[in-house]
N, C-alpha and C positions, 0 to 999 in steps of 0.2 A: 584178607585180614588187615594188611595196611589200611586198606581205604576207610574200612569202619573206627579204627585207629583214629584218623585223622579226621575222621565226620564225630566220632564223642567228644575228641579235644575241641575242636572248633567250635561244636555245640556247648560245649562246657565252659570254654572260656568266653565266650559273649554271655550266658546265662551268668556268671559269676561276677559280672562286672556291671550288673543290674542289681541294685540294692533299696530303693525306696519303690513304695507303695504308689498307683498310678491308676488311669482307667484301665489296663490292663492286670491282670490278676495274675499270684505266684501260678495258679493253677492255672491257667491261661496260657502262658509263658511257655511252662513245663510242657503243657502236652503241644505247643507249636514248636519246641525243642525236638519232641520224641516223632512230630509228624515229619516233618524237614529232614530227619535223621532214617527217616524208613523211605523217604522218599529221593535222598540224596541215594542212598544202596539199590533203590531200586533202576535207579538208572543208568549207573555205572554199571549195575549187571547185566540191564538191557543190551548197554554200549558202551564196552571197558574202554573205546577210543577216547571218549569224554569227561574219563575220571578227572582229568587234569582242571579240563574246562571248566568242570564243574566245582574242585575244592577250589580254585583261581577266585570263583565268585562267592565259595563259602569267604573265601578270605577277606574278599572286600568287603562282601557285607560286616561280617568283624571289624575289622578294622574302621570301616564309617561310622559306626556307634559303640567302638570301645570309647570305656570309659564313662556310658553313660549313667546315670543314676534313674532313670524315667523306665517305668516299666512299658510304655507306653511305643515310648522310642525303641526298645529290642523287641517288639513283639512288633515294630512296625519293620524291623528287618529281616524278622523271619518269614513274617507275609511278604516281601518282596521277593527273600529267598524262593519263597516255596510260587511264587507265580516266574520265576526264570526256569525253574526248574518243571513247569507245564508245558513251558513252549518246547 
């Protein structure tokens, strides 16, 4: 339950800190928010050893494009997310 805890916040707050219109779309966004987020749970339950590893890189991603206004730019951090989270 933590961990989903800290994969909505995390999700929530880079989604929240995206405010202007971009080539990416709110609906775009959204569901690479809800894909990341079922995909971050699923690995952790795969392999609870890597919870850590894994919010560690939710964080930076966060953190490298808080702040942004570009929809373009968080949906480019989700895509990055969700390919560390393939390997």
């Amino acid at each position: 339950m933590k961990i989903k805890t800290l994969v909505a916040v995390s999700a929530s707050a880079l989604l929240m800190t995206v405010a202007a219109a971009s080539a990416c779309t709110q609906e775009e966004l959204t569901k690479k928010v809800t894909d990341v987020t079922t995909a971050i749970q699923e690995a952790v339950m795969k392999d609870p050893s890597k919870a850590q590893e894994i919010m560690a890189k939710a964080q930076e991603m966060q953190t490298k494009y808080q702040g942004t206004t570009d929809m373009a730019e968080a949906c480019k951090a989700y895509d990055e997310l969700q390919e560390y989270l393939k390997k």
